[in-house]
VOBA-1610 file (N, C-alpha, C; in pm, whole numbers, padded with zeros to 5 digits, always signed):
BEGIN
Unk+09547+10447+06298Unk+09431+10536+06294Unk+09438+10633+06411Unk+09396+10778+06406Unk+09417+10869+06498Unk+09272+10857+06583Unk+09351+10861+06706Unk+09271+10853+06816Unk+09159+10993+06809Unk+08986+10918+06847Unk+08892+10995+06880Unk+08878+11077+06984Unk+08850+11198+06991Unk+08797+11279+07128Unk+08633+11294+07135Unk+08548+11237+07216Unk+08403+11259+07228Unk+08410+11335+07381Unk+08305+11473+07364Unk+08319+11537+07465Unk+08109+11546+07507Unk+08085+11563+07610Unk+07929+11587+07632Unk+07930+11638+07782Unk+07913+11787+07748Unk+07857+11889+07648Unk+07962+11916+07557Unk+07925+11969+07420Unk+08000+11960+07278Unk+08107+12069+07337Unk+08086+12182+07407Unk+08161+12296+07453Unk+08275+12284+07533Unk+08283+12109+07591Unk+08374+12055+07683Unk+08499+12027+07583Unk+08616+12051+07622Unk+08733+11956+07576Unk+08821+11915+07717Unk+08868+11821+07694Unk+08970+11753+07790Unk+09094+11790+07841Unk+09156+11878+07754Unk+09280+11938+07741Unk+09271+12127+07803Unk+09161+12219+07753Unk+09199+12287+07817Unk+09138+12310+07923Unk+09222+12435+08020Unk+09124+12454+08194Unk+09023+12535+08193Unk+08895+12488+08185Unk+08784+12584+08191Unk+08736+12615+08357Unk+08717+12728+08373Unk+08713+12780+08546Unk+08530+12709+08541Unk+08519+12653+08647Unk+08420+12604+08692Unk+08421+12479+08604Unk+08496+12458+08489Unk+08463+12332+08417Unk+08453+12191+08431Unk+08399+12145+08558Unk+08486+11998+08642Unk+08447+11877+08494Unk+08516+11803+08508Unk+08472+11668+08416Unk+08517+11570+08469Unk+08552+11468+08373Unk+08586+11304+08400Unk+08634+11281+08237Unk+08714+11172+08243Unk+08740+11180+08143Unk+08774+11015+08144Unk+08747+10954+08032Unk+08793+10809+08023Unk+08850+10767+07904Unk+08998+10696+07891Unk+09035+10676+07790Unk+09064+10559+07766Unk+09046+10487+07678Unk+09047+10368+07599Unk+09212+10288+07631Unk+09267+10205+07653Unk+09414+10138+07675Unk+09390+10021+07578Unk+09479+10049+07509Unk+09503+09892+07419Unk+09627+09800+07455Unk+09605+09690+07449Unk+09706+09614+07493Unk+09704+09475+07425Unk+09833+09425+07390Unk+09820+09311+07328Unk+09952+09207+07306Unk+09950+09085+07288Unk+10068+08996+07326Unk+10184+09077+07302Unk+10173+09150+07198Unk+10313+09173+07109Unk+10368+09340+07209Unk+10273+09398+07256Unk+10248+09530+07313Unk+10243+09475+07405Unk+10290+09457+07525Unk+10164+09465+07672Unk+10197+09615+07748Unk+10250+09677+07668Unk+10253+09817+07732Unk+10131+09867+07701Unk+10065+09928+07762Unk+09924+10020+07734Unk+09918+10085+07651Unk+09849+10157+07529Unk+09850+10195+07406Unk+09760+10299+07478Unk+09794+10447+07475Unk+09625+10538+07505Unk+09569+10531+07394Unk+09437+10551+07340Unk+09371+10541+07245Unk+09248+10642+07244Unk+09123+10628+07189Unk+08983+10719+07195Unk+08989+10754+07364Unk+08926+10855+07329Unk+08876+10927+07502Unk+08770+10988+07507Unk+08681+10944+07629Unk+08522+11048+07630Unk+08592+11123+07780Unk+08564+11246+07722Unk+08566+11349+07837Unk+08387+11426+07854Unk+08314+11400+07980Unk+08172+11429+08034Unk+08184+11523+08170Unk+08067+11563+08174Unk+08073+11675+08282Unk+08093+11621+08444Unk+08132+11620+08515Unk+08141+11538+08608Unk+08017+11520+08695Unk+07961+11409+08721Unk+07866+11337+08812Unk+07901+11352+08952Unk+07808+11395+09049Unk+07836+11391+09192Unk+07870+11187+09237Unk+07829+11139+09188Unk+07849+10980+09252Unk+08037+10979+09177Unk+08072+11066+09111Unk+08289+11011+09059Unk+08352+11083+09238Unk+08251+11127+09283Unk+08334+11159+09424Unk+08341+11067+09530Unk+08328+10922+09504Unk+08291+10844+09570Unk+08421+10709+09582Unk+08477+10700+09650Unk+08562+10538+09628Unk+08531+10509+09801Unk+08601+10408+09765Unk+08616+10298+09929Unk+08735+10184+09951Unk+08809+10208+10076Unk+08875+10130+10121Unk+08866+10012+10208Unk+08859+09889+10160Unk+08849+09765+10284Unk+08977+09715+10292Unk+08983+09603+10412Unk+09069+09521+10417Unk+09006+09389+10547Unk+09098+09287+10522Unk+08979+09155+10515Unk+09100+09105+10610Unk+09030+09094+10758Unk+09042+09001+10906Unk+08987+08913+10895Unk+09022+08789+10946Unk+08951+08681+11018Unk+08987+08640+11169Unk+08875+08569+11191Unk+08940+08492+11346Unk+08939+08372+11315Unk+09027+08310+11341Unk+09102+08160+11400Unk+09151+08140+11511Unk+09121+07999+11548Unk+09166+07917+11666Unk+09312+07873+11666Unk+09382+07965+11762Unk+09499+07950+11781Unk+09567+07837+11885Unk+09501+07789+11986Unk+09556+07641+12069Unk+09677+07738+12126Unk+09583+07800+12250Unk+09665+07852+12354Unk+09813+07792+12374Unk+09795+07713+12447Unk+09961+07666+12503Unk+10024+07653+12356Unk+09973+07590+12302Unk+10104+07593+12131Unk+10114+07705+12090Unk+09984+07845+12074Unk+10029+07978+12020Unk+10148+08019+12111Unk+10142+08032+12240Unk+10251+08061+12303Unk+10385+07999+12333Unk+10364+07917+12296Unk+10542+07869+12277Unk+10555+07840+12173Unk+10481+07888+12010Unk+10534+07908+11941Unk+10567+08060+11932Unk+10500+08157+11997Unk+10536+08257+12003Unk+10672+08323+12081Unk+10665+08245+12164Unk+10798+08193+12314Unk+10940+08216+12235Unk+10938+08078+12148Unk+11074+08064+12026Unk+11053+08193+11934Unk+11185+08274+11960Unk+11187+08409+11913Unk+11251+08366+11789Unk+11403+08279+11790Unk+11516+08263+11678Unk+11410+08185+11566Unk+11302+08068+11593Unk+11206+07975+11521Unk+11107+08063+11438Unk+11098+08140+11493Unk+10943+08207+11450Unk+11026+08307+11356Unk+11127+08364+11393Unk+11184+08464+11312Unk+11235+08387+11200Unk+11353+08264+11155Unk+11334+08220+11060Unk+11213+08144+10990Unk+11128+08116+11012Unk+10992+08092+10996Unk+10924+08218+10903Unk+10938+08335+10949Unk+10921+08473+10894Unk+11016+08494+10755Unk+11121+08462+10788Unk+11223+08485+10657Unk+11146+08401+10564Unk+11122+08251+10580Unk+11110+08174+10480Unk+10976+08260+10400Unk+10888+08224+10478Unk+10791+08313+10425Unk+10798+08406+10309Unk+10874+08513+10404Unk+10863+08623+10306Unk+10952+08617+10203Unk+11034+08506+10148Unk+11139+08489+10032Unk+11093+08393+09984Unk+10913+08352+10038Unk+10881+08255+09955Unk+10888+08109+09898Unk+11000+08042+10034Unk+11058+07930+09963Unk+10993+07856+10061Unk+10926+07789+09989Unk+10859+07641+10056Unk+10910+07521+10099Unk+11052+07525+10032Unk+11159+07424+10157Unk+11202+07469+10288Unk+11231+07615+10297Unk+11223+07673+10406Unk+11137+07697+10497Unk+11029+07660+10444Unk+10884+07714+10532Unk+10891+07569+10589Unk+10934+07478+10575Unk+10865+07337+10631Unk+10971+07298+10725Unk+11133+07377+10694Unk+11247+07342+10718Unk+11265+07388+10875Unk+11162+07544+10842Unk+11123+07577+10961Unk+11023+07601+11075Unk+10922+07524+10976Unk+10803+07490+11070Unk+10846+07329+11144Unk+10988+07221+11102Unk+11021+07142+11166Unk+11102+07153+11292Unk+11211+07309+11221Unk+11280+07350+11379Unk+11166+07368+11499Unk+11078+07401+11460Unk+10969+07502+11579Unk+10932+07364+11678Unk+10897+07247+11561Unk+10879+07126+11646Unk+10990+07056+11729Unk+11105+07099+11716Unk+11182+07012+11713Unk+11282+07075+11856Unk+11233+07178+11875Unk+11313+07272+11991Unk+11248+07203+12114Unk+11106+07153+12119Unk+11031+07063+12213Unk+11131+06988+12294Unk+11224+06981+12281Unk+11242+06843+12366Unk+11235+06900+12451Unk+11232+07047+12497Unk+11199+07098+12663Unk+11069+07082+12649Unk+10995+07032+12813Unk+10880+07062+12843Unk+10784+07111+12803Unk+10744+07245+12791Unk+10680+07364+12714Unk+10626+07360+12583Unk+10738+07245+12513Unk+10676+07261+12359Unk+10642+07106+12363Unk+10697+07017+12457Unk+10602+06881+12451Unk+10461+06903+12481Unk+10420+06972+12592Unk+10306+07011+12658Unk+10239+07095+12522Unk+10312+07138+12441Unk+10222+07236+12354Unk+10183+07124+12270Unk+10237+07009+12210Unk+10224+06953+12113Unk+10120+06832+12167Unk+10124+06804+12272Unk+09994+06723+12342Unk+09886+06778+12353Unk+09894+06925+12392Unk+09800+06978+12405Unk+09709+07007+12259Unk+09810+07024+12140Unk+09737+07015+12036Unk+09634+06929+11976Unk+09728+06780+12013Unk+09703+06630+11999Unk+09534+06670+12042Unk+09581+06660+12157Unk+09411+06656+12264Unk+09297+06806+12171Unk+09370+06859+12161Unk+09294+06961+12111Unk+09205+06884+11966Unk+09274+06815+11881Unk+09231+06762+11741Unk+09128+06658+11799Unk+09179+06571+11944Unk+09058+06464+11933Unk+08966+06477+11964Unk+08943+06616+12074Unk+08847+06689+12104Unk+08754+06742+11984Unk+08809+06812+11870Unk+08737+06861+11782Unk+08659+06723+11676Unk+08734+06605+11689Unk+08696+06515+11649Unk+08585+06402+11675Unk+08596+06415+11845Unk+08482+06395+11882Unk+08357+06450+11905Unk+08349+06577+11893Unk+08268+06665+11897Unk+08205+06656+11768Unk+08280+06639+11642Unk+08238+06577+11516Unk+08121+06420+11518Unk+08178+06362+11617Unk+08088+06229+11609Unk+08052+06263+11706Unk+08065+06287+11852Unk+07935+06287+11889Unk+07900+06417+12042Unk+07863+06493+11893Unk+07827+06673+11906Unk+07758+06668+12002Unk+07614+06598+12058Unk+07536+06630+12121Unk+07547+06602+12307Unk+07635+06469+12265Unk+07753+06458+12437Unk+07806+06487+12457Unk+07935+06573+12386Unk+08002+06679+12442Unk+07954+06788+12490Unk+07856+06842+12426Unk+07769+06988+12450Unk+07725+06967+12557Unk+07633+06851+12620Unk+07544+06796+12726Unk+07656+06806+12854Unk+07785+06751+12817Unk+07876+06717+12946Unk+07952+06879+12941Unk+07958+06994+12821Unk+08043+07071+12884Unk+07917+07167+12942Unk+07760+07134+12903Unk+07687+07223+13016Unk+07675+07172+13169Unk+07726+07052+13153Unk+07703+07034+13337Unk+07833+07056+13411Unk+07929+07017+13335Unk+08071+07084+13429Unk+08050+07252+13410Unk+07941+07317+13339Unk+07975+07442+13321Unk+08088+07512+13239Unk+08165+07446+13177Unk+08257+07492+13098Unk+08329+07440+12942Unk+08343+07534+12873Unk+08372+07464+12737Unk+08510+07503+12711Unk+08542+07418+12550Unk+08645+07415+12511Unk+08703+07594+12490Unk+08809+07633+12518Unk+08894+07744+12494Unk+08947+07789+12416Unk+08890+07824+12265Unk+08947+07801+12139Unk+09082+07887+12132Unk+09093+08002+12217Unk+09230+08116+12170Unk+09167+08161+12047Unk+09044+08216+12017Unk+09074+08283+11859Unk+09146+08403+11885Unk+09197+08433+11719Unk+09250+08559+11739Unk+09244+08615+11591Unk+09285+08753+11569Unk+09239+08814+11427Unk+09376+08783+11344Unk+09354+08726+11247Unk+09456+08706+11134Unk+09398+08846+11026Unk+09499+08887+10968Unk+09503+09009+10885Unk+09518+08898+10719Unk+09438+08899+10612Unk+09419+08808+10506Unk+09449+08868+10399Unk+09468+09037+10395Unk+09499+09121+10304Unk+09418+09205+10265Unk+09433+09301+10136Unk+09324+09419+10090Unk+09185+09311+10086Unk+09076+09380+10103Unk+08951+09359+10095Unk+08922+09289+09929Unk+08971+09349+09871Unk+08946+09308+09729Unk+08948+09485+09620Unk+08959+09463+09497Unk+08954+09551+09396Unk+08818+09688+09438Unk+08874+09778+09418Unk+08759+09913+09438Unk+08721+09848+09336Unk+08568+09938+09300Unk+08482+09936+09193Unk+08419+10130+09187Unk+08373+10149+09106Unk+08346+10279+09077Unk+08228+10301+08966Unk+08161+10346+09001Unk+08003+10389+08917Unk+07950+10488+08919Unk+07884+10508+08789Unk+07905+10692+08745Unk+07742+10652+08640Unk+07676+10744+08696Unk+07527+10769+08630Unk+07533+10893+08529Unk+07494+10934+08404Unk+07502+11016+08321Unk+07360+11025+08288Unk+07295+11189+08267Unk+07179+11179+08252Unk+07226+11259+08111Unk+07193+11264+07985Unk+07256+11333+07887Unk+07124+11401+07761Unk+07119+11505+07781Unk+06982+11572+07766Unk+07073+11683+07623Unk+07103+11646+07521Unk+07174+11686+07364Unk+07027+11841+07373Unk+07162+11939+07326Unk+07075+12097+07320Unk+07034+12093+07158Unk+07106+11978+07062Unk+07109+12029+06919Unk+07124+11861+06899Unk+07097+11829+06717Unk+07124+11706+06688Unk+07221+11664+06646Unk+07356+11760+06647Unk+07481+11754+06631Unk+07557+11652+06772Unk+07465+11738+06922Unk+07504+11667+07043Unk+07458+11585+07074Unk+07348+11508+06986Unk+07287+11380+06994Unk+07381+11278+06915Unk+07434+11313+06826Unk+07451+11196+06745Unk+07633+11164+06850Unk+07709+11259+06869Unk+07791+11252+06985Unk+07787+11161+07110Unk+07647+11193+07165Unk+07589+11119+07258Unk+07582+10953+07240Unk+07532+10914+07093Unk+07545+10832+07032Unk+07695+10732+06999Unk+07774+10845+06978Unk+07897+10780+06969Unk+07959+10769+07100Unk+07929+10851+07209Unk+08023+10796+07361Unk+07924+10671+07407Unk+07784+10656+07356Unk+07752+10521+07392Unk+07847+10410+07328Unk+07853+10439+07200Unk+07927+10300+07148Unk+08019+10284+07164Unk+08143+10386+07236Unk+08282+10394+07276Unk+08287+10305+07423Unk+08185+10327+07473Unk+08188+10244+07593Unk+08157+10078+07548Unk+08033+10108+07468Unk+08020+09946+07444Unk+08130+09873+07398Unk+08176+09897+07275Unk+08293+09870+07198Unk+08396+09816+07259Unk+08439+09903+07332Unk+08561+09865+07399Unk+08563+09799+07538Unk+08433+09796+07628Unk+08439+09651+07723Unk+08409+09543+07672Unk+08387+09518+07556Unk+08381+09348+07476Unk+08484+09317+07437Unk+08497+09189+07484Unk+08645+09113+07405Unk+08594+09143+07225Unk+08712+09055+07172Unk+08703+09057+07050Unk+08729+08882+06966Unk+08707+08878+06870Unk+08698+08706+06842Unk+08846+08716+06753Unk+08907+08653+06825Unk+09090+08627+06756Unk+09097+08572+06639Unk+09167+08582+06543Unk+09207+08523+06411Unk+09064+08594+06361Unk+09016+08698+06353Unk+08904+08744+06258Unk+08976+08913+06219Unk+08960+08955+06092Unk+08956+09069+06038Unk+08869+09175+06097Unk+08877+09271+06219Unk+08742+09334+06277Unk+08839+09482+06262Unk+08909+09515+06156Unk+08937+09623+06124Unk+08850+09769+06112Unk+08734+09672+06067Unk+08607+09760+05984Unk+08504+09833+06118Unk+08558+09735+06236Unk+08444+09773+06331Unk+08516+09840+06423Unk+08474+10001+06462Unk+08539+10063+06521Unk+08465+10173+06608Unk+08464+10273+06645Unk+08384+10367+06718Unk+08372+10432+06617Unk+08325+10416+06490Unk+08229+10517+06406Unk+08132+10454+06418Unk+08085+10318+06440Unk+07952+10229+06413Unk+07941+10191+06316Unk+08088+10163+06242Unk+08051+10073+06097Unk+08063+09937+06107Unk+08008+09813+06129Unk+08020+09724+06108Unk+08056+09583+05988Unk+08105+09511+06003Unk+08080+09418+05823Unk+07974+09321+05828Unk+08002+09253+05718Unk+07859+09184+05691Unk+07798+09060+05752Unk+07962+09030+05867Unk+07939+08857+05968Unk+07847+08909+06063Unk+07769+08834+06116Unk+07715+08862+06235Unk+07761+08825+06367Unk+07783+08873+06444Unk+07870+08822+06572Unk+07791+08668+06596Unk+07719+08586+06586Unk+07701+08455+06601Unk+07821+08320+06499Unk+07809+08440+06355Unk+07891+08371+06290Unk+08044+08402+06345Unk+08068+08511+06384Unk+08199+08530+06437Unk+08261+08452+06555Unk+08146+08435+06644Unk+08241+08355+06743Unk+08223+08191+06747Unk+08143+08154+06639Unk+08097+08029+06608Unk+08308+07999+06493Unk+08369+08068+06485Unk+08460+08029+06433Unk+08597+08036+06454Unk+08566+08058+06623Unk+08694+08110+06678Unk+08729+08040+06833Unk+08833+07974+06872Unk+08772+07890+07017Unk+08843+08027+07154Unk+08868+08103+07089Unk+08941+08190+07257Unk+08884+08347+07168Unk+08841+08457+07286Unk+08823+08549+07275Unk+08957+08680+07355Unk+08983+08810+07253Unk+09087+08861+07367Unk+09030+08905+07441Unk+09123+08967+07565Unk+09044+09062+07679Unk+09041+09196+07620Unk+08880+09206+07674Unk+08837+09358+07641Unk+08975+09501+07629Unk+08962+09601+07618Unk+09019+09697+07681Unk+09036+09728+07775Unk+09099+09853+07872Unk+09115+09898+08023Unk+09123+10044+07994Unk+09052+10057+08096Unk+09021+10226+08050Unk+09111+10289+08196Unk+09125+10457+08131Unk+09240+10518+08246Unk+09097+10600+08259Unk+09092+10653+08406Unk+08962+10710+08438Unk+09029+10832+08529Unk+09010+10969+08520Unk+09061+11094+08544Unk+08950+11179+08617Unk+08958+11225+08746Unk+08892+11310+08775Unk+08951+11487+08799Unk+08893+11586+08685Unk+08954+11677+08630Unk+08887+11840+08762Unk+08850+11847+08864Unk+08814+11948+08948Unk+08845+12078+08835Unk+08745+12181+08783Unk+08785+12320+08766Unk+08868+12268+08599Unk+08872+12170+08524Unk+08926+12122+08457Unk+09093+12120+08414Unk+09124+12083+08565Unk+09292+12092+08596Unk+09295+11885+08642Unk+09382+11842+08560Unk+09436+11700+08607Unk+09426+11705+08730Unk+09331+11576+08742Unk+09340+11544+08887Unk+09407+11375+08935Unk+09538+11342+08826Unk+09599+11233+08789Unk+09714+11223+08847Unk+09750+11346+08870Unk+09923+11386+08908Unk+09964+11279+09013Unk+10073+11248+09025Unk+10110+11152+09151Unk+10169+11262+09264Unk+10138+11229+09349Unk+10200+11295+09483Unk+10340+11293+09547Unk+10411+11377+09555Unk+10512+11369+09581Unk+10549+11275+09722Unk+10642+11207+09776Unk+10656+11152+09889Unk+10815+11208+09961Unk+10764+11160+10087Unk+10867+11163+10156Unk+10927+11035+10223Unk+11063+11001+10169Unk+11065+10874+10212Unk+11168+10839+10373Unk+11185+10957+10403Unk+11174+10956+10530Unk+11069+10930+10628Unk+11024+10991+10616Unk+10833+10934+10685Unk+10797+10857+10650Unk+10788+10814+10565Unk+10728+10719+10489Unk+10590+10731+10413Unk+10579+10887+10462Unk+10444+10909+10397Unk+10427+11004+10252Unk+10290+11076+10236Unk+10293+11169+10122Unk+10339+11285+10191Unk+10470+11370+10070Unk+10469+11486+10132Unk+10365+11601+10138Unk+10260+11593+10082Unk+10137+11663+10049Unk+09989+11561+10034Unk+09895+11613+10107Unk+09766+11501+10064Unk+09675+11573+09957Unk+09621+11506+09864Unk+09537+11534+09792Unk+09416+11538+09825Unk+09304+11653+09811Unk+09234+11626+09847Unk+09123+11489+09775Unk+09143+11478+09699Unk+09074+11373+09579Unk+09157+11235+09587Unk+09090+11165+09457Unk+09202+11064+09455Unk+09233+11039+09333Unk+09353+10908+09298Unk+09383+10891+09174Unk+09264+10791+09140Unk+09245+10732+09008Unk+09208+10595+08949Unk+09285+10506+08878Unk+09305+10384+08898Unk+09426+10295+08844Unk+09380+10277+08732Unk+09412+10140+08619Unk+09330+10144+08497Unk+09259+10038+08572Unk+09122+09995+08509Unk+08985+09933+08503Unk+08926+09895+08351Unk+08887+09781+08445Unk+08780+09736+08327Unk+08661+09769+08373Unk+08582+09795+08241Unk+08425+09854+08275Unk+08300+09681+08244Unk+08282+09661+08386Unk+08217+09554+08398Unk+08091+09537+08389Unk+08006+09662+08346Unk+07839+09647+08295Unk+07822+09811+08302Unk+07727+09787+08173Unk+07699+09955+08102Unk+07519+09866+08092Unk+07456+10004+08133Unk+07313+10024+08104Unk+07273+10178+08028Unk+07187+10088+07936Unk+07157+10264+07891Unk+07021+10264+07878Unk+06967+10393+07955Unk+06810+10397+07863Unk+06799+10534+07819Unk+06732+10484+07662Unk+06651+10633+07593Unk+06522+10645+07650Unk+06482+10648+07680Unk+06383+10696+07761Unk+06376+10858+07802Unk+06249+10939+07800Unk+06235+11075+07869Unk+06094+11059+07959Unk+06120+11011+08102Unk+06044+11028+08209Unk+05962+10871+08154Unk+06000+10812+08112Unk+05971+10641+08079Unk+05830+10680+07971Unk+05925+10818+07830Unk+05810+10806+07741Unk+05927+10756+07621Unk+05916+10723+07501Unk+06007+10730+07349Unk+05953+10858+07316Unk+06090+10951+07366Unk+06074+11104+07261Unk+06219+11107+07181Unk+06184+11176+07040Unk+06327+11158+06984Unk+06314+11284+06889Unk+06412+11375+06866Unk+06440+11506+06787Unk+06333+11455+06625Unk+06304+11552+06609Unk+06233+11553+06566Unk+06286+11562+06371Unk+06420+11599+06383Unk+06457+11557+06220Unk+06566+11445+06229Unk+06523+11315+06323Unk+06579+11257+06305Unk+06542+11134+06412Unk+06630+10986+06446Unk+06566+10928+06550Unk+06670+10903+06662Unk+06766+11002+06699Unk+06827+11046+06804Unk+06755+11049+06936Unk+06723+11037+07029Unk+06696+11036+07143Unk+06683+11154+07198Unk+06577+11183+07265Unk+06629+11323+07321Unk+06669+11333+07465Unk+06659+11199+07531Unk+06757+11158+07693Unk+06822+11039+07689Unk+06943+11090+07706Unk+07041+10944+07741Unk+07050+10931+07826Unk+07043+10799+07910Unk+07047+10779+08050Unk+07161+10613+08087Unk+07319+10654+08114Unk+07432+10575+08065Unk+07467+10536+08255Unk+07451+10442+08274Unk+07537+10399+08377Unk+07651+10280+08331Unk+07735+10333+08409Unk+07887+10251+08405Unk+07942+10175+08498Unk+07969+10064+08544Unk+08068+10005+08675Unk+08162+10026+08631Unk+08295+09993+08679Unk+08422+09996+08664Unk+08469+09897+08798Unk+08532+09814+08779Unk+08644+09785+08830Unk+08786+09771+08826Unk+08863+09846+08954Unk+09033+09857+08905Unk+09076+09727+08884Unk+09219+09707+08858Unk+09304+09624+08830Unk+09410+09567+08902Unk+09401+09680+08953Unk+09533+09632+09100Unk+09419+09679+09278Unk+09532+09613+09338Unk+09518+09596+09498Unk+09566+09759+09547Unk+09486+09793+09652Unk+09558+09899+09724Unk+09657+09868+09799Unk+09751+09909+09845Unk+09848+09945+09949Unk+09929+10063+09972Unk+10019+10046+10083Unk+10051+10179+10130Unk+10114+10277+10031Unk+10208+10195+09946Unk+10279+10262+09821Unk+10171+10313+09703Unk+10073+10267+09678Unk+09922+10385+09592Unk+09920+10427+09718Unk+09854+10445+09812Unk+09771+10525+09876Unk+09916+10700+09888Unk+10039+10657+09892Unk+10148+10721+09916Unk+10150+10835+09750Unk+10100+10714+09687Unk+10104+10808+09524Unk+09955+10874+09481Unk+09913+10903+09581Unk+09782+10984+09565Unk+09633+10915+09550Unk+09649+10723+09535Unk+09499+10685+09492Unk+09424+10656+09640
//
């Protein structure tokens, strides 16, 4: 079946460059055991919202107690810590233990006995402080001094998945751009719902035709649902792609050019609200029961993690 174009305002298309024309555009990805390559599919292209200029970058520190004298002579052993690092990063968990035993095992000098007592003492300390919290506290306020934890910042990785949300206020000039309006609602609904496996749902599609099961009977006969769709989300400035990847330089290691914008990875759209409502009255065109304000909010969340290699390709 040939893929849908829904545009709002009707005068918008996706494809060519209208001067002043900014939009957004979101298109449908199908994917499935036999496919897992992305399928493009239906697309709503809308006028662009001041909140699509919006993303955010985190990334997630902690502090931990490092046990001074042991952080430093494990830090001390340069050859230990460096294969220690290899294992790691190749992932092999016989190696990681193979070489978290060398690190112990270089001790027989001084330095790393003293580190490994000092740990000892460090655990029975935290242990007694476990049973009995209120005499340790009492005895380290009268010597005046407490335990020395060494914290320090561990780096834990990206913060977690961007998210992205886009408010649409959609006010149809004619009932041609209402019933449109109508269909980019159900393009959104449609396609963030899974679907019930081993069922015939040929019939149900972004025209709004449905068959005669009712979704209670549908998933009352099915024990696994697939995953929804993933939508590709485009921000179009002046209605010129604003998708392109950025060229790099891999000498620097950086972009050879910055964008001023950014990319969007694909996403799933994780809650849609809509109200018909005009100023919290029911008004609706008058040869028909179209709405005469759509009011569509969207979340989105991406799919992948940031790092330096997206941020290098423009997102």
């Amino acid at each position: 079946m040939a893929s849908h174009l829904y545009t709002y305002p009707l005068d918008m298309t996706s494809t060519s460059a209208g001067i002043g024309n900014h939009r957004i555009t979101f298109q449908q990805l199908k994917t499935t055991a036999a496919n897992p390559t992305a399928v493009p599919g239906d697309m709503v292209a809308m006028y662009l919202p001041p909140d699509a200029l919006k993303t955010s970058y985190t990334q997630a520190y902690g502090d931990v107690d490092v046990g001074g004298v042991m952080a430093q002579s494990i830090m001390g052993s340069n050859a230990s810590s460096e294969n220690l690092g290899s294992a790691l990063e190749a992932g092999l968990v016989g190696n990681v233990g193979s070489a978290v035993s060398q690190l112990a095992n270089v001790g027989i000098s001084a330095p790393i006995k003293d580190a490994f007592m000092t740990a000892g003492a460090k655990e029975f300390i935290e242990k007694a402080g476990q049973s009995f919290g209120t005499a340790v506290q009492a005895l380290e306020r009268k010597v005046g001094k407490i335990k020395n934890h060494h914290k320090a910042i561990i780096y834990q990785g990206p913060g977690g998945f961007r998210s992205f949300s886009y408010s649409f206020v959609m006010m149809p000039r004619s009932k041609d751009e209402a019933e449109v309006v109508n269909k980019i609602v159900h393009f959104f609904k449609y396609y963030m719902h899974p679907e019930v496996t081993g069922q015939n749902n040929s019939s149900r599609g972004t025209n709004n035709t449905t068959s005669s099961a009712g979704p209670q009977g549908e998933t009352s006969t099915s024990l696994t649902l697939s995953y929804p769709d993933e939508f590709k989300i485009r921000i179009s400035p002046r209605g010129k792609d604003g998708d392109a990847e950025v060229g790099t330089n891999s000498s620097a290691g950086r972009a050879s050019q910055v964008k001023p914008l950014f990319r969007i990875d694909r996403c799933f759209l994780e809650s849609l609200n809509v109200d018909y409502s005009t100023s919290g009255q029911a008004v609706f065109f008058d040869d028909g029961s179209e709405p005469v304000t759509t009011t569509l909010q969207l979340s989105f969340k991406e799919t992948v993690l940031m790092t330096r290699e997206a941020i290098r390709q423009g997102f």
